[in-house]
C-alpha positions in Angstrom: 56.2 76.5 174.1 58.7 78.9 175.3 59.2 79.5 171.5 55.7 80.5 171.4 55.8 83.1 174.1 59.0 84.6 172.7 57.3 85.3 169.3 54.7 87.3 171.5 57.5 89.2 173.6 59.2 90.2 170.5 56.4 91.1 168.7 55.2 93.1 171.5 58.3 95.1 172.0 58.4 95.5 168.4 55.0 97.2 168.3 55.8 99.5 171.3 58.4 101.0 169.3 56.1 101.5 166.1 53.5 102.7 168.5 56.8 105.5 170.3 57.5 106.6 166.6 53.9 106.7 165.7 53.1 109.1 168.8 56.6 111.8 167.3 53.9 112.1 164.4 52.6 115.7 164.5 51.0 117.9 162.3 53.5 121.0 163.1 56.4 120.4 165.1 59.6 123.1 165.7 61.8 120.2 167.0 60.7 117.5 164.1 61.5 118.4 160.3 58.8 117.0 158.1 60.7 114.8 156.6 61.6 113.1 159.8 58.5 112.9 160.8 57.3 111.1 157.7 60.5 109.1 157.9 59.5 107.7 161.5 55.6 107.0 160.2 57.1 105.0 157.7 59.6 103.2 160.0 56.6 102.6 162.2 54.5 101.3 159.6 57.6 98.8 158.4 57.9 98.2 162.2 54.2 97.0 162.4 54.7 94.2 159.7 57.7 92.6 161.1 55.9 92.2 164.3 52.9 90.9 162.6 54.9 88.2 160.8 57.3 87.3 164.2 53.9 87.0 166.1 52.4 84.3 163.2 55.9 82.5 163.0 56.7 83.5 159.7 53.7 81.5 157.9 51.9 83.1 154.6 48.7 84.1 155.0 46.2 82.1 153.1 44.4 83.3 150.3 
């Protein structure tokens, strides 16, 4: 059980970062170069999936 509610700690942690580097994401920034900026969406995006899979424990989805 305490398995089950680390999953969910970690998951959760995981998507507050995705959702920190999602928020840098701006149309024009002077501080941000584009390139960073689409360097952290996709780091958020990768993010996003590992926290999906550590929240179902690693099992495949079924077709």
């Amino acid at each position: 059980m305490s398995g089950f509610f680390r999953r969910k700690a970690e998951s959760w942690l995981i998507r507050l970062a995705a959702w920190i580097l999602i928020g840098r994401n701006v149309a024009r920034c002077k501080v941000v170069s584009r390139r960073d900026n689409n360097d952290m969406w996709g780091m958020a995006e990768r993010l996003e999936g590992i926290a999906d899979r550590i929240n179902t424990g690693y099992k495949e989805p079924r077709p």
